[in-house]
PDB file of N, CA, C, O and CB in Angstrom:
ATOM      1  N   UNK A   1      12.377  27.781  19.683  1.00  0.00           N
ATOM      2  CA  UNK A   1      11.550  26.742  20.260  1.00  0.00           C
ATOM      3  C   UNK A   1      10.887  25.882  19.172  1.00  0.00           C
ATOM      4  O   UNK A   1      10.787  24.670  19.361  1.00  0.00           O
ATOM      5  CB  UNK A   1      10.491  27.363  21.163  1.00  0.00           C
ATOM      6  N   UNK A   2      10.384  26.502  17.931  1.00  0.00           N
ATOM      7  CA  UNK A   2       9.492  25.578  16.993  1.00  0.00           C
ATOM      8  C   UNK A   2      10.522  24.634  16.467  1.00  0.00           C
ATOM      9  O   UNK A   2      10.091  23.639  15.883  1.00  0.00           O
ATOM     10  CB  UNK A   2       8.661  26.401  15.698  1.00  0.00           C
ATOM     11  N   UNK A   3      12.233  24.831  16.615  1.00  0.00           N
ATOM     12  CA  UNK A   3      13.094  24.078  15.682  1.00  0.00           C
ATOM     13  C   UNK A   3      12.808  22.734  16.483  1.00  0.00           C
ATOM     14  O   UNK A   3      12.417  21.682  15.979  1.00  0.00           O
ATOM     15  CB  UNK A   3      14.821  24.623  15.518  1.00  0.00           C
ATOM     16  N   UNK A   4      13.089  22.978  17.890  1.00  0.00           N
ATOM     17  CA  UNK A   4      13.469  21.850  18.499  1.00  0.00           C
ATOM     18  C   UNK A   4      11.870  21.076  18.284  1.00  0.00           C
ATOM     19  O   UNK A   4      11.856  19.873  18.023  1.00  0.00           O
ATOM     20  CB  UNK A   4      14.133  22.146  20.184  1.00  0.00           C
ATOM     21  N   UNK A   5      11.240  21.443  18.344  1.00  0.00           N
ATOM     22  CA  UNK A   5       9.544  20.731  18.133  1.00  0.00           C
ATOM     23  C   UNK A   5       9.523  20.241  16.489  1.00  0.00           C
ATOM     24  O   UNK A   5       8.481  19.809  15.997  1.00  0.00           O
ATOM     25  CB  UNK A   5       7.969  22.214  18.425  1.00  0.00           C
ATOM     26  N   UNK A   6      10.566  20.333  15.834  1.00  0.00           N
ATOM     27  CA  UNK A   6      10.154  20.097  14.745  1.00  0.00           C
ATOM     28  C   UNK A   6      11.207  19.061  14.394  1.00  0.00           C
ATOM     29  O   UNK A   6      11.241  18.379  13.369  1.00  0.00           O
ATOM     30  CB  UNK A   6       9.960  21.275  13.923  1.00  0.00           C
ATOM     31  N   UNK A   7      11.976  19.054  15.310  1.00  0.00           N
ATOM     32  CA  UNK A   7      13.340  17.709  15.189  1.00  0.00           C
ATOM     33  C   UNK A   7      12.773  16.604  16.091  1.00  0.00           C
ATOM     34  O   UNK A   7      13.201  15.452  16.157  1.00  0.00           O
ATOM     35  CB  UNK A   7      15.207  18.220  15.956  1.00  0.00           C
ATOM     36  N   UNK A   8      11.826  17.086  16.723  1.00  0.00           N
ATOM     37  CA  UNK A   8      11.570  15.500  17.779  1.00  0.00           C
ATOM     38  C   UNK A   8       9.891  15.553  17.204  1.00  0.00           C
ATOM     39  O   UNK A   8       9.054  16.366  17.596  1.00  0.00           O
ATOM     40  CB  UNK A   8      11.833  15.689  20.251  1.00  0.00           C
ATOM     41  N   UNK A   9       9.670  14.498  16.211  1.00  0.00           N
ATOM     42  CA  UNK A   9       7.693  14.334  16.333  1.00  0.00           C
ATOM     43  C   UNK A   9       7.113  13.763  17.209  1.00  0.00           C
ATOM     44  O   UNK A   9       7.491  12.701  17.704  1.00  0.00           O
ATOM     45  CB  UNK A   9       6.927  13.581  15.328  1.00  0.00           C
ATOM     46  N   UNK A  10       6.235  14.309  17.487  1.00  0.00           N
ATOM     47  CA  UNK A  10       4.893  13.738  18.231  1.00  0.00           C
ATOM     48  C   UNK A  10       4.698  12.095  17.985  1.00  0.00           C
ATOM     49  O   UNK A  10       4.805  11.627  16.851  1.00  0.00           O
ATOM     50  CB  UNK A  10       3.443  14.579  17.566  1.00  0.00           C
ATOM     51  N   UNK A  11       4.333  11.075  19.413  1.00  0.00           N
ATOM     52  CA  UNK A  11       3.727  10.011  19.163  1.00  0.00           C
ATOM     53  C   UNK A  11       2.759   9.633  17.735  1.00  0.00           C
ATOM     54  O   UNK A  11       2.696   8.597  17.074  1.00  0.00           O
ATOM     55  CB  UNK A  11       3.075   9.973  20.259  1.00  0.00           C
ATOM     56  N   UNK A  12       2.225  10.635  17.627  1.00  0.00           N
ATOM     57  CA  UNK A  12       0.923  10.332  16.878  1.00  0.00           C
ATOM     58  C   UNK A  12       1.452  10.344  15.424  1.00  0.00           C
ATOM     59  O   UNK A  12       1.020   9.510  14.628  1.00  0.00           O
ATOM     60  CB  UNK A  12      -0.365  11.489  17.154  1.00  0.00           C
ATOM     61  N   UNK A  13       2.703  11.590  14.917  1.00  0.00           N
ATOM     62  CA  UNK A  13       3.223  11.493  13.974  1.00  0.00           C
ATOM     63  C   UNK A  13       3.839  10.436  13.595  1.00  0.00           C
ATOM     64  O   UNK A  13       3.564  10.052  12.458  1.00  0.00           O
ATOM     65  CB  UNK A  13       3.746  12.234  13.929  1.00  0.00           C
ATOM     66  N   UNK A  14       4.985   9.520  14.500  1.00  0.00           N
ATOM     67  CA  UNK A  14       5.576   8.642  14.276  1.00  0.00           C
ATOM     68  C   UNK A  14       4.663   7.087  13.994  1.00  0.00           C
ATOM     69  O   UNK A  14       5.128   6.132  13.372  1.00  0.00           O
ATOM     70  CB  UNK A  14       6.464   8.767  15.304  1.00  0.00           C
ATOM     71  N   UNK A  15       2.991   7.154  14.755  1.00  0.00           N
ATOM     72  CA  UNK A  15       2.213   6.123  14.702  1.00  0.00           C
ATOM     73  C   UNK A  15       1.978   6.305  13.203  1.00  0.00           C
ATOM     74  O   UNK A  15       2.183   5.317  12.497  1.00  0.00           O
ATOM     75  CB  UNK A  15       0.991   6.112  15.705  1.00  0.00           C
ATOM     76  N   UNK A  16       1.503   7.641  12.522  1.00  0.00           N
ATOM     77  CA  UNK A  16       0.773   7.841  10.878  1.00  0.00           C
ATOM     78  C   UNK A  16       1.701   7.151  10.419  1.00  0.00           C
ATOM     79  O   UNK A  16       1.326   6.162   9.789  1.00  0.00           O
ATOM     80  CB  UNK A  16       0.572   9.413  10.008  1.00  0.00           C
ATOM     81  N   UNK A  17       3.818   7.461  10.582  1.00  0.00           N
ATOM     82  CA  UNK A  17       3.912   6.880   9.599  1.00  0.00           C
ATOM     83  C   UNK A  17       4.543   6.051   9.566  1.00  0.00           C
ATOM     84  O   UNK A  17       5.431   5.799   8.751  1.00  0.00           O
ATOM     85  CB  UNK A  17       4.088   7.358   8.890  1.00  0.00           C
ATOM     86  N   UNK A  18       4.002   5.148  10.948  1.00  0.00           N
ATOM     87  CA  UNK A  18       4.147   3.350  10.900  1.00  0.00           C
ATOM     88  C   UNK A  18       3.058   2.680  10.270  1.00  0.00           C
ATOM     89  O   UNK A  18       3.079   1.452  10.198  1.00  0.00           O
ATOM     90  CB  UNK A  18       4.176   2.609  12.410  1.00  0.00           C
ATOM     91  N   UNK A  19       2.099   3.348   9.800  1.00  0.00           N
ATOM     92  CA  UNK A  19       1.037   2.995   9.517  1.00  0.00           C
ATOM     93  C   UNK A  19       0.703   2.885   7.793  1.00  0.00           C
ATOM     94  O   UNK A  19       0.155   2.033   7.094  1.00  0.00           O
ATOM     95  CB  UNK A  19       0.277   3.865  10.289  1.00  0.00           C
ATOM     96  N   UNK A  20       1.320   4.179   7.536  1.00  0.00           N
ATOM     97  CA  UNK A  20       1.315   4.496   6.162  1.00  0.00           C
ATOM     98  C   UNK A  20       2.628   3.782   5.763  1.00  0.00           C
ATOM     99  O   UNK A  20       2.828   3.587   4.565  1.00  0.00           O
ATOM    100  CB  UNK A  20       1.247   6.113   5.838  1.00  0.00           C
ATOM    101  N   UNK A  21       3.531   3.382   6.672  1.00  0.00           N
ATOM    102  CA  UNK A  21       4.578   2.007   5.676  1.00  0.00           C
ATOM    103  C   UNK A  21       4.078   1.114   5.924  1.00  0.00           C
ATOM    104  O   UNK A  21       4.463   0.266   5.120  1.00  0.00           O
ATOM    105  CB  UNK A  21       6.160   1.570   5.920  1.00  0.00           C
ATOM    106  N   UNK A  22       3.185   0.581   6.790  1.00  0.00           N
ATOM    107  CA  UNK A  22       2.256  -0.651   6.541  1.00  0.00           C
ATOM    108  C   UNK A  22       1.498  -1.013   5.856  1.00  0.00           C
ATOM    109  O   UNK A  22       1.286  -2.211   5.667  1.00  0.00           O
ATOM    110  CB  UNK A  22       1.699  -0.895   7.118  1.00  0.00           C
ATOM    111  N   UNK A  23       0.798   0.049   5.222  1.00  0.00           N
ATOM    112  CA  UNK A  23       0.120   0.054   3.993  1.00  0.00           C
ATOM    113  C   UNK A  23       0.508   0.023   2.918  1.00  0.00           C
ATOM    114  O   UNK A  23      -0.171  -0.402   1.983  1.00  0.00           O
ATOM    115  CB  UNK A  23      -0.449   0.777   3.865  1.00  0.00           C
ATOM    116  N   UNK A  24       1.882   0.539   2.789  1.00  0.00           N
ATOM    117  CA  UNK A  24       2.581   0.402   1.386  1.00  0.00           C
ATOM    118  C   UNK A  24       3.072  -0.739   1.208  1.00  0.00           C
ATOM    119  O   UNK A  24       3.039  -1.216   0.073  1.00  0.00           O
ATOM    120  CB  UNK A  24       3.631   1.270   1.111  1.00  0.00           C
ATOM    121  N   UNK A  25       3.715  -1.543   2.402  1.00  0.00           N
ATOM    122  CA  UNK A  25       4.207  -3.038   2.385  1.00  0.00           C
ATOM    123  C   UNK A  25       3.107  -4.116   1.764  1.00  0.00           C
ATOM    124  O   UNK A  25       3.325  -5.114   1.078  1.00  0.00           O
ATOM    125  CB  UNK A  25       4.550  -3.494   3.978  1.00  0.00           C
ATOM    126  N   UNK A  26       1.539  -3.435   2.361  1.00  0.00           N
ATOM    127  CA  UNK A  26       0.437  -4.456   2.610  1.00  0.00           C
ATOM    128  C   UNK A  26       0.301  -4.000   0.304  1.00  0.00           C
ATOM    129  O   UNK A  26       0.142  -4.924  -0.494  1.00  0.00           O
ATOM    130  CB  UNK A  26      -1.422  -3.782   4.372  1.00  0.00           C
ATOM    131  N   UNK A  27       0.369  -3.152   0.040  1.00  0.00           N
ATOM    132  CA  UNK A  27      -0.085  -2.488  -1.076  1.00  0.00           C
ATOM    133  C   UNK A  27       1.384  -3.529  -2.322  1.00  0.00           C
ATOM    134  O   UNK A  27       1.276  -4.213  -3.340  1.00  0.00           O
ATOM    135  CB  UNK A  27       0.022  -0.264  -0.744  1.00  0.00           C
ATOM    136  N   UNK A  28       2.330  -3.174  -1.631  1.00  0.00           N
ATOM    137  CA  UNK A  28       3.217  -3.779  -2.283  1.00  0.00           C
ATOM    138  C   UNK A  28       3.266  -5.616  -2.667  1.00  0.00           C
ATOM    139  O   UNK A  28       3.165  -6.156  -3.769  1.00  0.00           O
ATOM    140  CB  UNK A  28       4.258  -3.310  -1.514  1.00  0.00           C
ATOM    141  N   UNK A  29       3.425  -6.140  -1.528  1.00  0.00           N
ATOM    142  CA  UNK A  29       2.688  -7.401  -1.715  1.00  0.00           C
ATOM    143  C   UNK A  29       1.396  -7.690  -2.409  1.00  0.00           C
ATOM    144  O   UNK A  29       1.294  -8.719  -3.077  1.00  0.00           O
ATOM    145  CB  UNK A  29       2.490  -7.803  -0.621  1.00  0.00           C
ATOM    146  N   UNK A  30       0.468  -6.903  -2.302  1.00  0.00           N
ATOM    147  CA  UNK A  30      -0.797  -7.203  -3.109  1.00  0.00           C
ATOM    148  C   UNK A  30      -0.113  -6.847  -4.774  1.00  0.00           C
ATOM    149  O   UNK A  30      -0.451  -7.725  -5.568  1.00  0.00           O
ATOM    150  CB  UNK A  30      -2.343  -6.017  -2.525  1.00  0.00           C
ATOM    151  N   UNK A  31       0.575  -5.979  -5.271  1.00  0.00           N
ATOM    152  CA  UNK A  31       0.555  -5.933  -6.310  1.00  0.00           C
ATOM    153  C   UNK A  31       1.826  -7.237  -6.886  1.00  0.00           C
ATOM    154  O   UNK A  31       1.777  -7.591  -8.064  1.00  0.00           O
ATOM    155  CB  UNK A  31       0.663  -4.425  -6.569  1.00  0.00           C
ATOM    156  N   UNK A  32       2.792  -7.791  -6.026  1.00  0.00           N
ATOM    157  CA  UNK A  32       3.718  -8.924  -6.266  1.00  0.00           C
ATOM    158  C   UNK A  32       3.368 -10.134  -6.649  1.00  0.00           C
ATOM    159  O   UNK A  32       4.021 -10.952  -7.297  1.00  0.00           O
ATOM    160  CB  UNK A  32       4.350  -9.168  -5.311  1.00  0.00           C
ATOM    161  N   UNK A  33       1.529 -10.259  -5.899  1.00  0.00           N
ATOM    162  CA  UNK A  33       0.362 -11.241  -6.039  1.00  0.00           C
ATOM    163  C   UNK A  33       0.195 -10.939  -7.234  1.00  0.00           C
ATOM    164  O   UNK A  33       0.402 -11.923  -7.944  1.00  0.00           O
ATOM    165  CB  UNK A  33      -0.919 -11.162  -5.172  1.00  0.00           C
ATOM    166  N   UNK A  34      -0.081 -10.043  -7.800  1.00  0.00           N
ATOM    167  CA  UNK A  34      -0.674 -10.191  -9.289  1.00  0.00           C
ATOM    168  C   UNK A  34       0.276 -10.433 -10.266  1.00  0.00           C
ATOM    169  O   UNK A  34       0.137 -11.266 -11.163  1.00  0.00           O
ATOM    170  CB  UNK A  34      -1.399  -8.982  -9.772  1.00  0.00           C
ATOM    171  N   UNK A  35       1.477  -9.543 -10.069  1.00  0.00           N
ATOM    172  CA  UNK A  35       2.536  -9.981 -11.133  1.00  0.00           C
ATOM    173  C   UNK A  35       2.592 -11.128 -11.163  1.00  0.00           C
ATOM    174  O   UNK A  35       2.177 -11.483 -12.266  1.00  0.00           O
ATOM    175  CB  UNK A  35       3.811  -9.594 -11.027  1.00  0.00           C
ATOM    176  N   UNK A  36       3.057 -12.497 -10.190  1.00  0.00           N
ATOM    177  CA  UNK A  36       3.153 -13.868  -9.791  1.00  0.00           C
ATOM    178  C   UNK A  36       1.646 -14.223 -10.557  1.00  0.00           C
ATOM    179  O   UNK A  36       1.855 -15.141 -11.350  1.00  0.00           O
ATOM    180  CB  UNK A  36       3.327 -14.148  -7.926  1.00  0.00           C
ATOM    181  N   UNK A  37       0.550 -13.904 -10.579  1.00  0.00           N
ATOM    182  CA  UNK A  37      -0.234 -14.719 -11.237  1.00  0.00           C
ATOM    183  C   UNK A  37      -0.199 -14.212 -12.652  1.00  0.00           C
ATOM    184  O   UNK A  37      -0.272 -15.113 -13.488  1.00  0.00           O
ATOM    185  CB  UNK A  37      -1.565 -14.796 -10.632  1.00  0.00           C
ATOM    186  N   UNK A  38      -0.109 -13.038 -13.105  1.00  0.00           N
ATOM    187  CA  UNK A  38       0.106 -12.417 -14.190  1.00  0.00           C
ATOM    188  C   UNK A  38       1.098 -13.566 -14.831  1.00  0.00           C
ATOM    189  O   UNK A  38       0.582 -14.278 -15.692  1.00  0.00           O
ATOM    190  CB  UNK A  38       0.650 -10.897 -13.956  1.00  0.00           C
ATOM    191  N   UNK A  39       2.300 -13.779 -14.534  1.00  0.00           N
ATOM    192  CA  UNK A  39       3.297 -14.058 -15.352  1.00  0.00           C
ATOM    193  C   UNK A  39       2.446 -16.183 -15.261  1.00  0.00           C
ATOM    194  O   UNK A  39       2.363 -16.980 -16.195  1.00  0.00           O
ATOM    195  CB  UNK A  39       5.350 -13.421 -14.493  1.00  0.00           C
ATOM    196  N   UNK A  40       2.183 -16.299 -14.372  1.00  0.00           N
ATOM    197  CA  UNK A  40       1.541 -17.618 -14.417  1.00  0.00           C
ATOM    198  C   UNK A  40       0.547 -17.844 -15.320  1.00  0.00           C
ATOM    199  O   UNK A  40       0.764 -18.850 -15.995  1.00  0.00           O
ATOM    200  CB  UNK A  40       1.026 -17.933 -13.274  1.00  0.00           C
ATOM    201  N   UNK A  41      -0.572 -17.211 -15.604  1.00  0.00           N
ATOM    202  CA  UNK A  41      -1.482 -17.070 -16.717  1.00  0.00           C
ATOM    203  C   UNK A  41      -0.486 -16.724 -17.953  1.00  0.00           C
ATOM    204  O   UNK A  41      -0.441 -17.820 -18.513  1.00  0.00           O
ATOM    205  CB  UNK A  41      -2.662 -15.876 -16.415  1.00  0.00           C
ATOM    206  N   UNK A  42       0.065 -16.143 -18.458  1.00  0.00           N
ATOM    207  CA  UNK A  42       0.765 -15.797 -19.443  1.00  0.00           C
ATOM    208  C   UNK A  42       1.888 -16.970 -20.469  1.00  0.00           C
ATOM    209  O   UNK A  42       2.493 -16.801 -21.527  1.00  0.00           O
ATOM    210  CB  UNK A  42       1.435 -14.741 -18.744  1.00  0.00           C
ATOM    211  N   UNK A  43       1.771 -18.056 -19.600  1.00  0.00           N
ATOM    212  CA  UNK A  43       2.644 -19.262 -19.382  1.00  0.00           C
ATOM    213  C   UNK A  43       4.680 -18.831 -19.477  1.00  0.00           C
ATOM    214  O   UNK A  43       5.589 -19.258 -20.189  1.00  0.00           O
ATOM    215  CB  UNK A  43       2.026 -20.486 -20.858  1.00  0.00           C
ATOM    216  N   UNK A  44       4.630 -18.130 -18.703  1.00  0.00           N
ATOM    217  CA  UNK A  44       5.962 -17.859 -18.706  1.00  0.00           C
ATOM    218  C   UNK A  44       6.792 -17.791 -17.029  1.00  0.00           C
ATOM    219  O   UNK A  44       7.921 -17.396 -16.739  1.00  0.00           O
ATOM    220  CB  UNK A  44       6.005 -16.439 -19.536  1.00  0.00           C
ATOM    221  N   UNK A  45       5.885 -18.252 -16.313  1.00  0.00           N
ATOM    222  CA  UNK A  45       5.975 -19.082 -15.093  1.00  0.00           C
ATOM    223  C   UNK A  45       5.407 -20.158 -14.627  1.00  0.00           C
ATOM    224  O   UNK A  45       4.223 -20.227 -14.300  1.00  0.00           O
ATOM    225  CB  UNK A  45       5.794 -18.542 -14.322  1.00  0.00           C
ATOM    226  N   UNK A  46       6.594 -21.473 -14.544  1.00  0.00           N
ATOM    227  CA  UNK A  46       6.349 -22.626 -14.654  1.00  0.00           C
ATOM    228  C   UNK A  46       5.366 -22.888 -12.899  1.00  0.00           C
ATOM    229  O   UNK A  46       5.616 -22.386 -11.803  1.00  0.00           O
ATOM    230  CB  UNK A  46       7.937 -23.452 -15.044  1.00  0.00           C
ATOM    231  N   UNK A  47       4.461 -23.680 -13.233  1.00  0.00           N
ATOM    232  CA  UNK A  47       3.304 -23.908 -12.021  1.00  0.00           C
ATOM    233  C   UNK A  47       4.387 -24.544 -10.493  1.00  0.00           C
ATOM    234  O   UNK A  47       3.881 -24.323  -9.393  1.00  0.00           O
ATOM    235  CB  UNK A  47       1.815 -25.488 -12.733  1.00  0.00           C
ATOM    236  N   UNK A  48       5.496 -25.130 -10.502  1.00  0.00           N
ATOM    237  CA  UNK A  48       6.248 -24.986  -9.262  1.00  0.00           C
ATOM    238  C   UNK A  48       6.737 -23.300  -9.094  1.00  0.00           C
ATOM    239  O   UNK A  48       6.133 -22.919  -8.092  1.00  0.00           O
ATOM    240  CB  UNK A  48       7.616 -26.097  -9.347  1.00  0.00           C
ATOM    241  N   UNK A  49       7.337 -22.455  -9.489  1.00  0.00           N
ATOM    242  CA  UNK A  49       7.752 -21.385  -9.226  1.00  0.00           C
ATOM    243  C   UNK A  49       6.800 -20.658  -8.889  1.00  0.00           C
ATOM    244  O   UNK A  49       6.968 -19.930  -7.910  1.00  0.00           O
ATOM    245  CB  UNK A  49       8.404 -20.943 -10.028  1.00  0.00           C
ATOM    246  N   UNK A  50       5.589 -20.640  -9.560  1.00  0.00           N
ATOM    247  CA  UNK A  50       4.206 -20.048  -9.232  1.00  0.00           C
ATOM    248  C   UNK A  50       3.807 -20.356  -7.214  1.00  0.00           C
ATOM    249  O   UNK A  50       3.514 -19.593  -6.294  1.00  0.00           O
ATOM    250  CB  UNK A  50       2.880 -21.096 -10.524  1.00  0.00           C
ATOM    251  N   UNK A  51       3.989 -21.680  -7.310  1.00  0.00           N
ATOM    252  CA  UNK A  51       3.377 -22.113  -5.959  1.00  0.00           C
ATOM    253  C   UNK A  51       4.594 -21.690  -5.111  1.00  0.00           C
ATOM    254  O   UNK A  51       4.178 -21.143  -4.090  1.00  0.00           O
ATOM    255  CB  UNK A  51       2.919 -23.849  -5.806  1.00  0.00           C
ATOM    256  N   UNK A  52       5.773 -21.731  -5.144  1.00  0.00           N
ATOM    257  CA  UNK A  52       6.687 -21.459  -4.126  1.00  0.00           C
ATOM    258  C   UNK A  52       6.610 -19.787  -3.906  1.00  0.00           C
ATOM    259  O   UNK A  52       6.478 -19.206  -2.828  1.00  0.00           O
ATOM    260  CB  UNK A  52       8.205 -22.046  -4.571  1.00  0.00           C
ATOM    261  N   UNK A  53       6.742 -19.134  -5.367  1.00  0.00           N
ATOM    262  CA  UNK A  53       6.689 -17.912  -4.862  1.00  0.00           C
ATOM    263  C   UNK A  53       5.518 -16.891  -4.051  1.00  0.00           C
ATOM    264  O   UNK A  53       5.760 -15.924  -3.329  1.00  0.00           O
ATOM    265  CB  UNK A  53       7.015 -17.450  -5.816  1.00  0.00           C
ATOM    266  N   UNK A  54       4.163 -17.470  -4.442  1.00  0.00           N
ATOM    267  CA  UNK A  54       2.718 -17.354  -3.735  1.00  0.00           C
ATOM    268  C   UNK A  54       3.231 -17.442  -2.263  1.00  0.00           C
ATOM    269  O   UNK A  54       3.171 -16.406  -1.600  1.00  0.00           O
ATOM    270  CB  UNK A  54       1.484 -18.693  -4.168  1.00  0.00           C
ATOM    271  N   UNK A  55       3.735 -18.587  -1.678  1.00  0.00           N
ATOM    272  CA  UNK A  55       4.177 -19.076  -0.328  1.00  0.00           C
ATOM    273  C   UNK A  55       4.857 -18.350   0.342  1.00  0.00           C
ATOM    274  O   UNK A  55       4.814 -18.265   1.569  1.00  0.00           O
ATOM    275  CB  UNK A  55       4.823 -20.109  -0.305  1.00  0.00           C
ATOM    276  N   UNK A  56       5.792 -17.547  -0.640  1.00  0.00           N
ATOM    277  CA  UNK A  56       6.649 -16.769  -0.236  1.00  0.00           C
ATOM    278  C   UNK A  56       6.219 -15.524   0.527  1.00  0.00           C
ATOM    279  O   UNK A  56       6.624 -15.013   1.571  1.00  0.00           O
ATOM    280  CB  UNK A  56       7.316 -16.518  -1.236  1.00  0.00           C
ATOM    281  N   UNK A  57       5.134 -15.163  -0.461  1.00  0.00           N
ATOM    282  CA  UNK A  57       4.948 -13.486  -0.129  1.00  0.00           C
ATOM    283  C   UNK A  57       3.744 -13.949   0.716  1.00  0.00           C
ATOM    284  O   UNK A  57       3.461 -13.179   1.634  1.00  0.00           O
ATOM    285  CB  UNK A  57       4.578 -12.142  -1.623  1.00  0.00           C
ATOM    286  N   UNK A  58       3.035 -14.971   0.600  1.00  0.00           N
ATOM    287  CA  UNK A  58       2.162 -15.313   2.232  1.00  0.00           C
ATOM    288  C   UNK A  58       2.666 -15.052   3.328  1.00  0.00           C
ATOM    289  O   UNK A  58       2.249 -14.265   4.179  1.00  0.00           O
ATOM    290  CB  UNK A  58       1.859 -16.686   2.598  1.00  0.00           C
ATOM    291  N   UNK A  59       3.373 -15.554   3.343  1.00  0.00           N
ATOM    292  CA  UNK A  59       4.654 -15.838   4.379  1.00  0.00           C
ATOM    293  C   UNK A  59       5.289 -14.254   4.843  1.00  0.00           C
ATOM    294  O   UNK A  59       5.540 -13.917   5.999  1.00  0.00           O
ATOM    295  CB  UNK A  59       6.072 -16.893   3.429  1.00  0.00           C
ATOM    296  N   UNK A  60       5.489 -13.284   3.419  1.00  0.00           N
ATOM    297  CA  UNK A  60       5.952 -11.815   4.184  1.00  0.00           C
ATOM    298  C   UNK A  60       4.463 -11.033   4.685  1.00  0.00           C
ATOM    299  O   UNK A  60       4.564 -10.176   5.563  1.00  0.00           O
ATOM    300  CB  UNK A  60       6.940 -10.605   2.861  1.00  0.00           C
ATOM    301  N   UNK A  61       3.140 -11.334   4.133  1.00  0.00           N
ATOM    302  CA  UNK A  61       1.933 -11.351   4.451  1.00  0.00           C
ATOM    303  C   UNK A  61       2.013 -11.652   5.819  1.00  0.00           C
ATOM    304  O   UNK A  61       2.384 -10.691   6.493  1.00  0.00           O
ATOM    305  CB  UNK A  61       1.161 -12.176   3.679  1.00  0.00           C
ATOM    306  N   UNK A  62       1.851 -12.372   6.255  1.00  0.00           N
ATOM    307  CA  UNK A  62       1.206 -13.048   7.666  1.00  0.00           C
ATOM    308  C   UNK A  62       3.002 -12.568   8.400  1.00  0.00           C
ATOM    309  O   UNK A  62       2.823 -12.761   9.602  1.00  0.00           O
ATOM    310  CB  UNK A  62       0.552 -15.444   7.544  1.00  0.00           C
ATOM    311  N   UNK A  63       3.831 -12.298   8.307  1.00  0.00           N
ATOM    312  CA  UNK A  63       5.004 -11.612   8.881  1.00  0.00           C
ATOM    313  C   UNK A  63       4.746 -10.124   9.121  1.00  0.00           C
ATOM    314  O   UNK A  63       5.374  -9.733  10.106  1.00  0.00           O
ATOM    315  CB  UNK A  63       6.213 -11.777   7.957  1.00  0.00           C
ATOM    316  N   UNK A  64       4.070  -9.238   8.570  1.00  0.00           N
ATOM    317  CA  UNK A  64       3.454  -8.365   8.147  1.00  0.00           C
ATOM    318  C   UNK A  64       2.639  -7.616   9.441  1.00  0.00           C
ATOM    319  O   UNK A  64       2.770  -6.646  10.187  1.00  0.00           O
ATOM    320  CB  UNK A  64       2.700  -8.940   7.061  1.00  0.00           C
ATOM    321  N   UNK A  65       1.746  -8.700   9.195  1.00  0.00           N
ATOM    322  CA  UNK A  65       0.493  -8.634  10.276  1.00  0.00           C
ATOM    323  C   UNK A  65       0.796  -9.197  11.676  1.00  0.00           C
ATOM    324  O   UNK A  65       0.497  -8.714  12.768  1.00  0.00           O
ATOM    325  CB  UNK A  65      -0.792  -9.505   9.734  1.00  0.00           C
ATOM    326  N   UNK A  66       1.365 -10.168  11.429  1.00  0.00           N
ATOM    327  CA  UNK A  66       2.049 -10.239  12.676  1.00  0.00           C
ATOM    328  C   UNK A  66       3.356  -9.130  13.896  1.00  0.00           C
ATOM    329  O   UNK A  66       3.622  -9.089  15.097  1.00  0.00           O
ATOM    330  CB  UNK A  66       2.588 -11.343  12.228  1.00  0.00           C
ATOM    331  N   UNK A  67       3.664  -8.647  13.030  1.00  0.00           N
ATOM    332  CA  UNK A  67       4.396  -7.289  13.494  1.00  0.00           C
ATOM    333  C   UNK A  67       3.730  -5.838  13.510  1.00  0.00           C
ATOM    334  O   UNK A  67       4.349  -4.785  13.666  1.00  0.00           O
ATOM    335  CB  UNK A  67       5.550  -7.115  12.602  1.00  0.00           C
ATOM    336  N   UNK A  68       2.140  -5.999  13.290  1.00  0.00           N
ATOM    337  CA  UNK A  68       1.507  -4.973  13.583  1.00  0.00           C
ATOM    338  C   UNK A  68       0.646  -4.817  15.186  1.00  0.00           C
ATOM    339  O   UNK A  68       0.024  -3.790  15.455  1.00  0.00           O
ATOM    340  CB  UNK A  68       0.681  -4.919  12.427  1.00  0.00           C
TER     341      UNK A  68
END
C-alpha cells in the first residue's frame, strides 16, 4: 500500500513543487538582471543590446506571473 501512495503525490505536494519552480524561475531571472547590467557597466555590452535584452527577460517576468 505505501508503494502505490508514494507513486501518486498528494495535491499539496505537487502545489510545493509548482511553487518552488516558480521561485527558481523568479530567482533565475533576477540573477540574468544582474549579469545584463553587470556586463553593461563593465562596457562590454553595447547600450542597444542592454535595452533589448532587459525587455526580454521583463517580458519572461510578467509571463511568469502571469501563469501563476
Amino acid at each position: 500500500m505505501q508503494t502505490a501512495r508514494a507513486a501518486n503525490p498528494s495535491i499539496t505536494a505537487i502545489a510545493t513543487s509548482v511553487d518552488k519552480a516558480a521561485d527558481i524561475k523568479r530567482e533565475s531571472l533576477r540573477l540574468e538582471l544582474e549579469a545584463i547590467q553587470s556586463r553593461y557597466e563593465d562596457g562590454s555590452l553595447p547600450r542597444a543590446s542592454y535595452k533589448r535584452l532587459r525587455e526580454n527577460v521583463a517580458l519572461m517576468q510578467m509571463d511568469l506571473e502571469d501563469n501563476l
